[in-house]
LOZAMAR-742582 format. One record per residue (C-alpha): residue in one letter; x, z, y. Coordinates in steps of 0.02 Angstrom, whole numbers, plus 50000, padded with zeros to 5 digits. Layout:
   rest      xx      zz      yy
      A       X       Z       Y
...
This chain:
   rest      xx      zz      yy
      X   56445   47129   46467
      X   56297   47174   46593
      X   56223   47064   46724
      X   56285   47148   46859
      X   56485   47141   46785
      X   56580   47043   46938
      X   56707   46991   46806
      X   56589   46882   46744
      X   56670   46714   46783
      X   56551   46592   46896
      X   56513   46460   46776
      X   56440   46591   46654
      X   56360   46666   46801
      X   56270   46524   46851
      X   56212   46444   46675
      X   56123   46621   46653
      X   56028   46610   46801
      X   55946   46440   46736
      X   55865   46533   46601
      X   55860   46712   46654
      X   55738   46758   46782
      X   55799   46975   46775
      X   55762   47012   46945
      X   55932   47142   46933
      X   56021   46985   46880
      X   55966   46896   47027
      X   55999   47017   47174
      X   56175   47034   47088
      X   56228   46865   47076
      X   56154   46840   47283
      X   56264   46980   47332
      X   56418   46930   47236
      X   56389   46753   47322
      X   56389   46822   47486
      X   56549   46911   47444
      X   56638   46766   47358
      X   56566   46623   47464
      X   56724   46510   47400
      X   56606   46482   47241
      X   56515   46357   47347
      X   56650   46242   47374
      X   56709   46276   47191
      X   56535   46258   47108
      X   56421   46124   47223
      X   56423   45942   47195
      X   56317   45913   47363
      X   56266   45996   47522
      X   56106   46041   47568
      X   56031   46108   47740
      X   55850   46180   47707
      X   55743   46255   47836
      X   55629   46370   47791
      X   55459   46399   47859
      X   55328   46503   47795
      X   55166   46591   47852
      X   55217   46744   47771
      X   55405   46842   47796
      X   55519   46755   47699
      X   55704   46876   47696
      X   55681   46893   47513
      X   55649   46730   47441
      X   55784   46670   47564
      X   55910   46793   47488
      X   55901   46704   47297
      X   55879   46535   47368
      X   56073   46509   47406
      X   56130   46548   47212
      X   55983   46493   47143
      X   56045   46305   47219
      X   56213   46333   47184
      X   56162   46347   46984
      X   56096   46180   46989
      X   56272   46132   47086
      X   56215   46140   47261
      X   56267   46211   47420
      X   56134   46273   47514
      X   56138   46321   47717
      X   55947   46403   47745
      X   55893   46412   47913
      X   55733   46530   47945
      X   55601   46510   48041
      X   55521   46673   48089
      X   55360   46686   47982
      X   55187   46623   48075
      X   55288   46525   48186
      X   55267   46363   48089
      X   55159   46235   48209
      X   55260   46319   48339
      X   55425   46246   48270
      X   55384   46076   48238
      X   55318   46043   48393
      X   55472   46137   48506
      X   55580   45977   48522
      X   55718   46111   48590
      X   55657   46243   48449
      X   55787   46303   48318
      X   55737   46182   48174
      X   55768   46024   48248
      X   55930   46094   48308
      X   55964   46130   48133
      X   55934   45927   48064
      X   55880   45997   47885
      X   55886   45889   47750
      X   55736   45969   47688
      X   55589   46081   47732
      X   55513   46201   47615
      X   55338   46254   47684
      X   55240   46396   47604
      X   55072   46472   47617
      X   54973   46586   47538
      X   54788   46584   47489
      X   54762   46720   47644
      X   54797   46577   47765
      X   54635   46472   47692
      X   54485   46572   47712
      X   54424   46586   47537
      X   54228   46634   47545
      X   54214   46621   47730
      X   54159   46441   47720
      X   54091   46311   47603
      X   54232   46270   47482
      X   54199   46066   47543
      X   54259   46121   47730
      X   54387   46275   47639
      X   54470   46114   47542
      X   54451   45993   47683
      X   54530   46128   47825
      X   54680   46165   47722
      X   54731   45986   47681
      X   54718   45920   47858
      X   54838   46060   47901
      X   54964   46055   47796
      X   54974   45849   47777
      X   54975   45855   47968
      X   55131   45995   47928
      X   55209   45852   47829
      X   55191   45717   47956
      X   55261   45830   48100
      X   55417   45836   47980
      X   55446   45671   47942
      X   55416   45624   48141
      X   55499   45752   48220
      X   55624   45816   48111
      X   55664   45673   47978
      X   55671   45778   47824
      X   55610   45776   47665
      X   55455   45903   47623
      X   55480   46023   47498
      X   55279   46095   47480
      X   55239   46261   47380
      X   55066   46264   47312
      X   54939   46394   47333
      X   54924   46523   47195
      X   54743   46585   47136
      X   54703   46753   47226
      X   54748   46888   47082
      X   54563   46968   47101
      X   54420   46847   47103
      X   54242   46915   47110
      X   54168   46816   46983
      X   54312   46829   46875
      X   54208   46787   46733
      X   54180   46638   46797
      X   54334   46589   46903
      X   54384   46453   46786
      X   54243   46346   46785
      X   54124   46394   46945
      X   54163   46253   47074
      X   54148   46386   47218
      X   54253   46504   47137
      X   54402   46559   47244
      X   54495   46518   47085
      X   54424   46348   47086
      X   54454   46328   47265
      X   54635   46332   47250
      X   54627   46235   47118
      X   54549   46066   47188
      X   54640   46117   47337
      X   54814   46080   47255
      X   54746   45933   47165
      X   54697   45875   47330
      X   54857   45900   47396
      X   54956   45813   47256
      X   54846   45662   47301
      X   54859   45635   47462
      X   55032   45658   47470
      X   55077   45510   47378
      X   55256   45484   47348
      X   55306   45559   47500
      X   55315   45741   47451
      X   55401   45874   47347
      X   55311   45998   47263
      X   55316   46173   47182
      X   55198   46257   47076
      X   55169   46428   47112
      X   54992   46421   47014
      X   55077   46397   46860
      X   55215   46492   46907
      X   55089   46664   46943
      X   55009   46603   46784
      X   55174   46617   46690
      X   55255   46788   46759
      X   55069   46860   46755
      X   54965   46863   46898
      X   54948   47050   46942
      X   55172   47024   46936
      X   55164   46893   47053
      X   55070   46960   47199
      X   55086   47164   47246
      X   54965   47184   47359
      X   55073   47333   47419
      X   55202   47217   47473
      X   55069   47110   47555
      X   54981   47258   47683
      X   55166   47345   47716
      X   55295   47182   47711
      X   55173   47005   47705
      X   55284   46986   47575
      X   55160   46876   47443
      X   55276   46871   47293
      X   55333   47028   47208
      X   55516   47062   47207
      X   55508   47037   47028
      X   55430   46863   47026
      X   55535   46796   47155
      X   55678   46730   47043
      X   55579   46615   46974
      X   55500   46550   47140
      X   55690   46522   47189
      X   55746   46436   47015
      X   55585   46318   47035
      X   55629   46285   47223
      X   55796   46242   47155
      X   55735   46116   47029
      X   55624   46022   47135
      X   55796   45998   47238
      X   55891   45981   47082
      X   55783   45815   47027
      X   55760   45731   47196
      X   55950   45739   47214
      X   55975   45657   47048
      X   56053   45839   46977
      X   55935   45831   46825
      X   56033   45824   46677
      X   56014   45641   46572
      X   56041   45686   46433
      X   56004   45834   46290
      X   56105   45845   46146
      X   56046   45962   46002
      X   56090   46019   45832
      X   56008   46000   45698
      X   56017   46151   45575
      X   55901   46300   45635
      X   55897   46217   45782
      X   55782   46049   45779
      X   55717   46095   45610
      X   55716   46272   45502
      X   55855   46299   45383
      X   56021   46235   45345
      X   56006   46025   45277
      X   56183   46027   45142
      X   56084   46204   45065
      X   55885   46143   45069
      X   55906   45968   45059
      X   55805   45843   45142
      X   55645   45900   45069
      X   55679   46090   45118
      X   55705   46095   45311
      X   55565   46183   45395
      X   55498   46045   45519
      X   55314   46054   45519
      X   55238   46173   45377
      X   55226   46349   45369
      X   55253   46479   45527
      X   55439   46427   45538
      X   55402   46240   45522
      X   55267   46227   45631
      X   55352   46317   45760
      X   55495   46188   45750
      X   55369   46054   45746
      X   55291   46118   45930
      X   55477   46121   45975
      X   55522   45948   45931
      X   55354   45914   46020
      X   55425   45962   46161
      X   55584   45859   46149
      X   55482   45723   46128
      X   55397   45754   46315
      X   55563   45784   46376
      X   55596   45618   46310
      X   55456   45530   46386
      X   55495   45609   46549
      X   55666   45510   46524
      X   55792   45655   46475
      X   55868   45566   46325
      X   55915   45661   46179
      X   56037   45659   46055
      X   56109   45755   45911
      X   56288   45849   45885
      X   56282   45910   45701
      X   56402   45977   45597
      X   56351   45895   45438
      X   56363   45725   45312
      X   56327   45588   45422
      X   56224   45488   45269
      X   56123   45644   45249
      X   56083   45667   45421
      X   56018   45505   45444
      X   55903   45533   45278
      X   55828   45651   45337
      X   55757   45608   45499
      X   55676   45477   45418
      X   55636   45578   45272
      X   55620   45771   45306
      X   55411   45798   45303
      X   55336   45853   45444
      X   55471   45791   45575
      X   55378   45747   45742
      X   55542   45661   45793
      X   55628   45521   45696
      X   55790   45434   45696
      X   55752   45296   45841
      X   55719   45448   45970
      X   55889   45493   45965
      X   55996   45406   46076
      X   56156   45445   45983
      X   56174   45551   45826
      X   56368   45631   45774
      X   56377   45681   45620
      X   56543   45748   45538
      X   56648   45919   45552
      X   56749   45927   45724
      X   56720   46042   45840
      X   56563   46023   45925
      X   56637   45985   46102
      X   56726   45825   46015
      X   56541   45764   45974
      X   56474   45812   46150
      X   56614   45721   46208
      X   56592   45571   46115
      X   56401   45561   46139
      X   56443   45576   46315
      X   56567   45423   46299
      X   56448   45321   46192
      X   56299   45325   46311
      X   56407   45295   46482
      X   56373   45476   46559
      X   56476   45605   46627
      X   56497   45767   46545
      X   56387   45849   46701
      X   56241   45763   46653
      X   56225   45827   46478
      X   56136   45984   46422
      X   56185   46075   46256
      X   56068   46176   46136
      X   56119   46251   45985
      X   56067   46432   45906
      X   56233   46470   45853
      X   56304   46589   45981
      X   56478   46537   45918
      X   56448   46345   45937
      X   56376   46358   46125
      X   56540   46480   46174
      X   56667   46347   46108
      X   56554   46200   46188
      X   56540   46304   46373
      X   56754   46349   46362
      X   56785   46161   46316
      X   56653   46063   46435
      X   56622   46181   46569
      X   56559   46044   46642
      X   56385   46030   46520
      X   56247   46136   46531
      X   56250   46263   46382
      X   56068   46321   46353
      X   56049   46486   46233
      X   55906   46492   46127
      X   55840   46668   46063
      X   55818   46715   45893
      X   55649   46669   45832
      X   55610   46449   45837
      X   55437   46499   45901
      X   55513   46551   46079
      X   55608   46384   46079
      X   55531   46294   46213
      X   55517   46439   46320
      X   55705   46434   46353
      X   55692   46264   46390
      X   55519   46274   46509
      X   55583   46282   46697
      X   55765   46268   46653
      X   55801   46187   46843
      X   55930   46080   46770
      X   55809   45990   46653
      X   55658   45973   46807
      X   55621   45759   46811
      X   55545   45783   46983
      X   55425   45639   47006
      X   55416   45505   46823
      X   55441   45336   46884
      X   55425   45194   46743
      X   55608   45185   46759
      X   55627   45366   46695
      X   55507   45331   46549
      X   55620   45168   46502
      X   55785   45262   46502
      X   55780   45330   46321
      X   55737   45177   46266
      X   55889   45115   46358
      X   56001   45230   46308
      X   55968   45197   46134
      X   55996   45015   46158
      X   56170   45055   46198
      X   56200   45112   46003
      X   56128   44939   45941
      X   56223   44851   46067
      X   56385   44965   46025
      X   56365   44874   45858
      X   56329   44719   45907
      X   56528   44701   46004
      X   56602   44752   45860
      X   56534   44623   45778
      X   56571   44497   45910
      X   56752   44402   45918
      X   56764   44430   46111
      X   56716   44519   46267
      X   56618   44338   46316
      X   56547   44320   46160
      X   56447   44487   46161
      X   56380   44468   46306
      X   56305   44316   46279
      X   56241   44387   46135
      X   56145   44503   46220
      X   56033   44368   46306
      X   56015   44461   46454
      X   55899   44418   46586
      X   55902   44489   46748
      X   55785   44499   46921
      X   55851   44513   47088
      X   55704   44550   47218
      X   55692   44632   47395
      X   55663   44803   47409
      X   55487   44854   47454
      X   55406   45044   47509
      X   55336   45051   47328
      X   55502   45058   47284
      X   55589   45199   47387
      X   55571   45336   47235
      X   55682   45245   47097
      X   55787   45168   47253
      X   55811   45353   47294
      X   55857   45391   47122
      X   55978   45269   47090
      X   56068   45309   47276
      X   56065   45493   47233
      X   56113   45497   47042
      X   56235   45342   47023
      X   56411   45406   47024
      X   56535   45291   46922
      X   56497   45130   46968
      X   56450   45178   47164
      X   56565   45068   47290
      X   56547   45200   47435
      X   56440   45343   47333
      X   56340   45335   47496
      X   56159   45470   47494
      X   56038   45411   47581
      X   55864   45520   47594
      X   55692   45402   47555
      X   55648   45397   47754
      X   55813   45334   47785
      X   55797   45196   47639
      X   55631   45160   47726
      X   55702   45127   47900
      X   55836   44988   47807
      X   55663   44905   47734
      X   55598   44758   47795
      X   55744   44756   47960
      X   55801   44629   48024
      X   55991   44676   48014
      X   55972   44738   47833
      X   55945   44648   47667
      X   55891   44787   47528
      X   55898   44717   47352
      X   55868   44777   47185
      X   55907   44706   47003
      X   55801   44735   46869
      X   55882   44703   46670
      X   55831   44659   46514
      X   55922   44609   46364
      X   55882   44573   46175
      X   55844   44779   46126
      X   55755   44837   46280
      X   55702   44823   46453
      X   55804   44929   46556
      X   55718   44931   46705
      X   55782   44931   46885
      X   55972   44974   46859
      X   56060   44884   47015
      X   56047   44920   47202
      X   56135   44843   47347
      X   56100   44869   47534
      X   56176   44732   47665
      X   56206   44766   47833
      X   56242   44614   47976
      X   56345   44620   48111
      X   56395   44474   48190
      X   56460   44354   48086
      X   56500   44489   47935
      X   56371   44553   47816
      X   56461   44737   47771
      X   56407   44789   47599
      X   56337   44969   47620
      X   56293   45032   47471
      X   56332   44921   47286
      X   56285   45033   47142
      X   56239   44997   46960
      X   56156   45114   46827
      X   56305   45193   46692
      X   56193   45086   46569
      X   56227   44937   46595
      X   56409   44951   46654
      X   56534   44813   46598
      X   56368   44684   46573
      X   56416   44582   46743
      X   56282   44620   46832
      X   56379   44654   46995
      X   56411   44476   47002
      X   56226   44433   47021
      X   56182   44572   47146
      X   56349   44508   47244
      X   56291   44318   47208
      X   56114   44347   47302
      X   56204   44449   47449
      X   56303   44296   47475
      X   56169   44184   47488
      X   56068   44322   47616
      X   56228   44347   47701
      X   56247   44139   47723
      X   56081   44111   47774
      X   56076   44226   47907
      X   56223   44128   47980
      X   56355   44257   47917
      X   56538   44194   47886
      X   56595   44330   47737
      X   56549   44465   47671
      X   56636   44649   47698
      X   56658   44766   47548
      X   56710   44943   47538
      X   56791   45052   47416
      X   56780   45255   47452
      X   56870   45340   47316
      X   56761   45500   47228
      X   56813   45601   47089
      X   56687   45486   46961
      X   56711   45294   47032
      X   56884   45239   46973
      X   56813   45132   46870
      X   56763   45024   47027
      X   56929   45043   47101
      X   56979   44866   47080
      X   56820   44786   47090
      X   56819   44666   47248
      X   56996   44616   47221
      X   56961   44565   47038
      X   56786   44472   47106
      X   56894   44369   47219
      X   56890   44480   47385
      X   57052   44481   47498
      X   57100   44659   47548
      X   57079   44676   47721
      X   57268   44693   47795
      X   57209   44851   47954
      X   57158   44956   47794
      X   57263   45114   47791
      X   57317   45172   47614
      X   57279   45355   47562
      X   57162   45426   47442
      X   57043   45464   47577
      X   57026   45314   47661
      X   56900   45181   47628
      X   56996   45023   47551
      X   56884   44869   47648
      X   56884   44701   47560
      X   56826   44538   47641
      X   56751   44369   47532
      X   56745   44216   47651
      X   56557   44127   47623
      X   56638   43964   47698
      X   56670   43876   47553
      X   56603   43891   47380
      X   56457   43991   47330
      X   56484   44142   47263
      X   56533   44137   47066
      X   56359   44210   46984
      X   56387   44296   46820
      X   56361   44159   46657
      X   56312   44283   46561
      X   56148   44328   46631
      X   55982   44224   46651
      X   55858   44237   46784
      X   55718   44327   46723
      X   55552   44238   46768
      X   55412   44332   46833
């Protein structure tokens, strides 16, 4: 098979442009899409509009951007703004780009526009980031999307190259603090993407041509563009909670050298040597991954005793057994463990990533779970993280402190798994558990994990409602809306803020908008609390009951029932049929709401 076959099916398609960046690969799979544009609706979980506006011509990176978002399961509609027309746009309130309400904005420069050497770098710095934070503002005011920013690359001829690294009036060193500038003043507010270390990383005499600069003001080489698109698509990828959750890994060859029932514990390559140490940078890596909040786990076809002996026990491992979220250890087929490390942790099969350097393995995993992310490794360990650098799928976006708690979290769930089968009854685990939970109003510091959770949260989501941060912010702080978040802890980890619910009043009802809960702590009660404090907002504010709806999606069954098995009377004007919103009423006239037993209020 070549890139360029068309009988290549989609999904195969599309999991090779996440790691490939072949430039012929890339202009194939754009035409085919424009050919086949039914992939979009087959393919995409959401729908994106992006607008596009640039000080340089944009016709080629706007060509990959449509499959490079569709890899990472979205559906893009670009709209262009002619290039140099950028101020221009944002402040025509009849111009093309408010007619086209974006979601997002993707704005891109080039170090041309700044005036390197012309000025002192102070006022070259200065200039630039009162221009393109103004940029941002004009977006958020006059268009209400979300800012998608590319960074300035470092011209790819500096004068005092010898120097350009560490001279503070270097035009490399310009660009530099000017992108560190950038970052900082941004605050939470905007997306980024690196195209420093992304001309850093394809080279930077590959990235820019100045041949296509003088004839096309075309920055980025043809060649380099693929992965300008893939890293475009990432930064959209993690702010709509696309990121994958979870990695699950082998073990043999794969997180260490050599095969474990062959070398014994003592003789996998994990650390020492040239093969060893280049699996020991590799499980480095994991180990950031980890931090960022991508949990991992391990799908091994091996003896589960010996497995577990040796990641407490092979020398040299950088990662030991409590990093691992799950580990499944026997001889089924390898989609059987995905599946069941996908059941044990709470997460759907599209938010796992596979890696495995059997060939063989990652073919049966891909035509079992086309729904997981198969990533191919090459041949030699020391290229490892390579195929896992930029992968779009694996992009955190933004760490919030929630992110770095999930791992943790997730492996809680095995210690709890233990704990109810040790219990006698549902009731008596969770009281077991000691849980302790916070219920607090929403505040602006808290519009990046509220974001998260609204974006991400799919099986226990009431209406699966998406709501962008500016449109969280409006809900903040007004009087018609009560924003609440819950916050869990039990007796093997914090898990952070895991529980959202957003009231809206009207009259004398308080409609439920959005009631979602993190897959980690699903089945704990902690619905019952959120729903307990939107009772007692809802009451205060002179409200009679409170109004619940139920939107079937492909992920929430589990929620079907909810408000009927909480006490809510299904409202009798509700119109059956799988596409119609189910609406549930509680009446706040008599008895407070029933609270949860099973969880204490956490003090502060």
């Amino acid at each position: 098979m070549t890139h360029t076959e068309p009988s290549t099916p989609w999904p195969e398609l599309l999991a090779e442009l996440r790691g490939d960046t072949s430039p012929g690969l890339w202009r194939a799979a754009a035409r085919r899409l424009r050919e086949d544009p039914a992939a979009r609706d087959t393919h995409a979980k959401r729908t994106v509009r992006l607008s596009l506006l640039a000080t340089h011509t944009t016709d080629f990176l706007a060509e990959l951007l449509p499959v490079a978002a569709l890899s990472c399961g979205i559906d893009l509609t670009l709209h262009q703004v002619p290039y140099g027309q950028v101020e221009a746009e944002l402040l025509d309130p009849a111009g093309s780009l408010r007619a086209a309400r974006p979601d997002y904005v993707l704005l891109c420069g080039t170090e041309h526009d700044l005036g390197l050497g012309t000025a002192p770098p102070d006022d070259v710095v200065g200039a630039a980031v009162d221009r393109w934070s103004g940029l941002w503002k004009r977006v958020r005011d006059n268009v209400g999307a979300r800012v998608v920013q590319c960074l300035f690359a470092a011209p790819d001829v500096d004068a005092r190259a010898s120097s350009a690294g560490y001279d503070d009036d270097t035009d490399t060193a310009v660009v530099a603090r000017l992108n560190a500038e950038l970052v900082r003043v941004s605050g939470e507010s905007v997306l980024f993407v690196d195209c420093d270390r992304l001309a850093a990383q394809a080279g930077r005499d590959v990235w820019h041509d100045p041949r296509h600069w003088h004839t096309l003001r075309q920055p980025v080489s043809p060649s380099a563009l693929p992965l300008l698109a893939r890293a475009v698509a990432g930064a959209l990828c993690a702010d709509l909670g696309l990121t994958r959750r979870c990695l699950v890994l082998d073990l043999d060859n794969t997180l260490w050298g050599g095969v474990l029932g062959e070398a014994g514990v003592l003789g996998v390559a994990a650390g020492q040597g040239a093969d060893g140490e280049a699996f020991g940078l590799f499980q480095e890596y994991l180990g950031r991954l980890r931090h960022r909040g991508i949990a991992l786990a391990i799908a091994s076809k091996n003896d589960a005793d010996l497995v577990e002996q040796a990641l407490e026990q092979a020398p040299g491992m950088r990662l030991r057994r409590d990093d691992f979220a799950a580990v499944v250890a026997d001889w089924r087929p390898k989609s059987e463990q995905v599946r069941e490390i996908a059941a044990r942790l709470g997460l759907g099969l599209d938010s796992l990533a596979f890696v495995d350097d059997n060939p063989a393995e990652r073919a049966q995993v891909r035509d079992r779970l086309p729904e997981v992310d198969v990533i191919s490794l090459p041949g030699d360990a020391a290229l490892y993280r390579r195929a896992l650098a930029g992968r779009p799928t694996l992009e955190p976006g933004r760490v919030t402190s929630d992110d770095r708690n999930r791992s943790t979290s997730y492996a809680a769930l095995g210690e709890a798994d233990r704990l109810r089968g040790a219990s006698d009854s549902l009731d008596d685990f969770l009281t077991s558990l000691r849980m302790r939970a916070q219920v607090r109003e929403m505040t602006l510091s808290d519009l990046d994990r509220a974001t998260q959770l609204l974006q991400k949260t799919n099986q226990f989501n009431l209406t699966t409602r998406r709501y962008s941060q500016q449109e969280i912010a409006t809900r903040i702080g007004h009087p018609d809306w009560t924003c609440l978040l819950l916050a869990l802890r039990d007796r093997f980890a914090h898990h952070g803020t895991v529980g959202l619910l957003l009231l809206h009043r009207s009259g004398t009802d308080a409609d439920i908008d959005s009631l979602l809960l993190s897959c980690r702590v699903i089945g704990r009660t902690a619905e019952r609390r959120l729903l307990a404090a939107a009772a007692d907002a809802a009451r205060a504010a002179g409200c009679t009951r409170l109004v619940g709806r139920y939107v079937p999606t492909a992920r929430n069954a589990l929620v079907q029932t909810l408000y009927l098995d909480l006490g809510f009377e299904r409202l009798p004007d509700t119109a059956a049929g799988p596409e119609t919103a189910a609406r549930y009423a509680y009446a706040l006239d008599g008895d407070v709401f029933p609270d949860t037993p099973h969880i204490s209020e956490e003090s502060d």
